[in-house]
C-alpha positions as CSV (number, residue, x, y, z in Angstrom):
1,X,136.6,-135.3,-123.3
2,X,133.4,-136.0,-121.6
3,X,131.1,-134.9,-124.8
4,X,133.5,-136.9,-127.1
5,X,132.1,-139.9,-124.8
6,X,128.6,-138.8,-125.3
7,X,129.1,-138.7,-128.8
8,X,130.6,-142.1,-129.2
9,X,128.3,-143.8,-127.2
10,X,125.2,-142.3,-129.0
11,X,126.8,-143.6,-132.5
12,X,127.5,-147.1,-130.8
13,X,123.9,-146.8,-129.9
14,X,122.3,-146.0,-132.8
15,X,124.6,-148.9,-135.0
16,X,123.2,-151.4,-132.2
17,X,119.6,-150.4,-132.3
18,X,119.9,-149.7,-136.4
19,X,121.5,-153.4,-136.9
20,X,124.8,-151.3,-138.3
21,X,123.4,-151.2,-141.7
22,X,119.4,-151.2,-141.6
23,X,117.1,-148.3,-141.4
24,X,116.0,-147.1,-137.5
25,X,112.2,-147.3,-138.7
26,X,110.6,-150.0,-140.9
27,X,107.9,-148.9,-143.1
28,X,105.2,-151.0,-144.3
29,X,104.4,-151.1,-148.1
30,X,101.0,-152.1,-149.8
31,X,101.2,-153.5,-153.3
32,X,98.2,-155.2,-155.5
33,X,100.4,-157.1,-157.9
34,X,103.7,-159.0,-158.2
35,X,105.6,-159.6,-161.9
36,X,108.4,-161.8,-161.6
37,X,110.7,-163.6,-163.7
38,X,111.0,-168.0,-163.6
39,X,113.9,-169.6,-165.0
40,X,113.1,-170.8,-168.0
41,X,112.4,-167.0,-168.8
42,X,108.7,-166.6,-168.7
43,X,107.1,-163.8,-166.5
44,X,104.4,-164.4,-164.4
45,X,101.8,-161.7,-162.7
46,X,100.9,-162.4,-159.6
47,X,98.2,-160.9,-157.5
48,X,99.1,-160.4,-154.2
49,X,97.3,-160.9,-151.1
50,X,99.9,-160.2,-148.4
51,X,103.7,-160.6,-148.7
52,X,107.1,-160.3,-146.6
53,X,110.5,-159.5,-147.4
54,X,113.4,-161.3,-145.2
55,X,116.9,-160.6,-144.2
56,X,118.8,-161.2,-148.1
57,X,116.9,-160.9,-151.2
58,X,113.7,-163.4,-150.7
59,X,110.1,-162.3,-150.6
60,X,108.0,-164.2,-150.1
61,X,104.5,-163.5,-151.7
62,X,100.8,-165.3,-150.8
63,X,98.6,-164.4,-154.1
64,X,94.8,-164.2,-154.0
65,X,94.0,-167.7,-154.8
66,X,95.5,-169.0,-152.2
67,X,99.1,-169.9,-153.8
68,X,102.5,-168.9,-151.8
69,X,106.2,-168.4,-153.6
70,X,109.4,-167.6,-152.4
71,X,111.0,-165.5,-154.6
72,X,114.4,-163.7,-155.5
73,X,113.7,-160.2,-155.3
74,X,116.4,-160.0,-158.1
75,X,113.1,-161.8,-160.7
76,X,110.5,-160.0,-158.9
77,X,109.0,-156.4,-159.2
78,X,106.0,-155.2,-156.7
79,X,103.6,-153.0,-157.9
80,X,100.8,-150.9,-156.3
81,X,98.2,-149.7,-158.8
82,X,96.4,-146.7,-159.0
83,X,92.7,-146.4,-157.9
């Protein structure tokens, strides 16, 4: 009985600290370039300076001349190119 109690507080545990259904470590991603999709259909390349993802599907990405979108991350594809 007493390890079934240590077992189910280590799960309850874990879902708090993990947010139930996020990932226990979050790791940072580099990219040089964002292509994304606008409404009227046209794609756009964007060169990224810094960006951030949120809770959902928005990103939102400040490009190189200075210029900041929020985007769907349903229109948009990251890329990090080879050097």
């Amino acid at each position: 009985m007493n390890r079934l109690m240590i077992i189910a507080a280590a799960v309850v545990a874990f879902a708090l600290v993990t947010g139930f259904n996020r990932s226990l470590f979050d790791t940072n991603y580099t990219f040089d370039t964002a292509v994304t999709k606008w409404p009227d259909g046209t794609m756009k390349e964007i060169r990224i300076k810094k960006w951030q993802d949120y809770e959902g599907e928005q990103i939102q990405i400040v490009a190189t001349d200075g210029t900041i979108y929020l985007l769907s991350m349903n229109n948009t594809v990251l890329i990090k190119n080879k050097r």
